[in-house]
N, C-alpha and C positions, 0 to 999 in steps of 0.2 A: 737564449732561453729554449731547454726543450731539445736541445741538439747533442746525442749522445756520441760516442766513441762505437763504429761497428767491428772494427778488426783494425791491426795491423802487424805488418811484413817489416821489422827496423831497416831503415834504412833504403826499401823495395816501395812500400805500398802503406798508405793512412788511409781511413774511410772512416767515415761520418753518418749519423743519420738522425734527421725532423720528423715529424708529423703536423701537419697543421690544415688548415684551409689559406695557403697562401695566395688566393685568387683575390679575399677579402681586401677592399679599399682601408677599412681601418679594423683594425682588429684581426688581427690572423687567427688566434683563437690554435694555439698551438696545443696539442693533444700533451698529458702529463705521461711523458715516458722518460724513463730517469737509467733505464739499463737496455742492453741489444737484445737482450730476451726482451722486455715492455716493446721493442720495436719491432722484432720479430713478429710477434703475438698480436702486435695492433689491430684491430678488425672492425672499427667501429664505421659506422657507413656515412658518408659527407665527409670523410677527410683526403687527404694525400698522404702517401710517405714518399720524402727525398732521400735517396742517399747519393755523399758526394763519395770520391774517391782523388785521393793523389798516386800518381804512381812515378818511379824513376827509373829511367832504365839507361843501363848503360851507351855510350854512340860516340865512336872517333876521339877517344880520349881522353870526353866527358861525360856528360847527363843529360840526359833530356825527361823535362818534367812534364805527363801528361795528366789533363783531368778529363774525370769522367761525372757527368751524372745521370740518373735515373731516378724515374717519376712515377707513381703508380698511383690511380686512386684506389679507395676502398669501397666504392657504388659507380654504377652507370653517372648519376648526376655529377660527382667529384672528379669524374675524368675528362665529362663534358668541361666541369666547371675551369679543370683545370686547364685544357687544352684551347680554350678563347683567350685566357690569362698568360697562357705561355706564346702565343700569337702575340700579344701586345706587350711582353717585355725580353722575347727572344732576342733581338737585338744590343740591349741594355742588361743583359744576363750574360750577351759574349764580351761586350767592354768590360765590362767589372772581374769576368776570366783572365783575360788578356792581362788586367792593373794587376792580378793576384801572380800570376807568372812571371809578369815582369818584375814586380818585387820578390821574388823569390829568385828570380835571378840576377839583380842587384845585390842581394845579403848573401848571394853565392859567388860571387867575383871578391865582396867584400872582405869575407872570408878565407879565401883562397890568396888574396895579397897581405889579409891580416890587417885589414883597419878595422877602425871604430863600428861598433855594433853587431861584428862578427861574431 
């Protein structure tokens, strides 16, 4: 919800982007942006915007897939808020990195021998 398309490069580069207060326990309370201009433009003050990025680049014959993200809040307080938040789930932010890479290089072997799900 909330998570729009920022650009992409076919085949190079995909990117993403949120807005919300993802510090919140319950309720993230995600900002209504529906296009990269609404994400561009977002400025309302108490939020964050995320954007993620994939990138590919070529390496010895293969690919190697890297991510990026970046965090920005929109007030003093939202970057406070965000930056205790990201202290407490920084770690648990790199494993779920890690699960999404390694699935994406599983469905990229899968592909590349041409089984099931490729």
């Amino acid at each position: 919800m909330g998570v729009v398309p920022l650009g992409e490069r076919p085949g190079a580069e995909i990117a993403a982007g949120a807005v919300g207060r993802f510090w919140r326990l319950a309720g993230n309370e995600p900002a209504l942006v529906r296009t990269r201009e609404d994400f561009l433009s977002f400025a309302e003050p108490g939020y964050a915007k995320a954007a993620i990025a994939f990138l590919v680049r070529s390496e010895r014959g293969g690919s190697r897939v890297i991510t990026e993200t970046r965090v920005a809040g929109t007030s003093p307080d939202a970057t406070r808020a965000l930056l205790h938040y990201w202290r407490a789930i920084r770690l648990g932010s790199g494993a779920i990195r890690k699960s999404w890479l390694a699935a994406i290089r599983r469905r990229a072997v899968r592909a590349e021998l041409g089984g099931p799900g490729a």
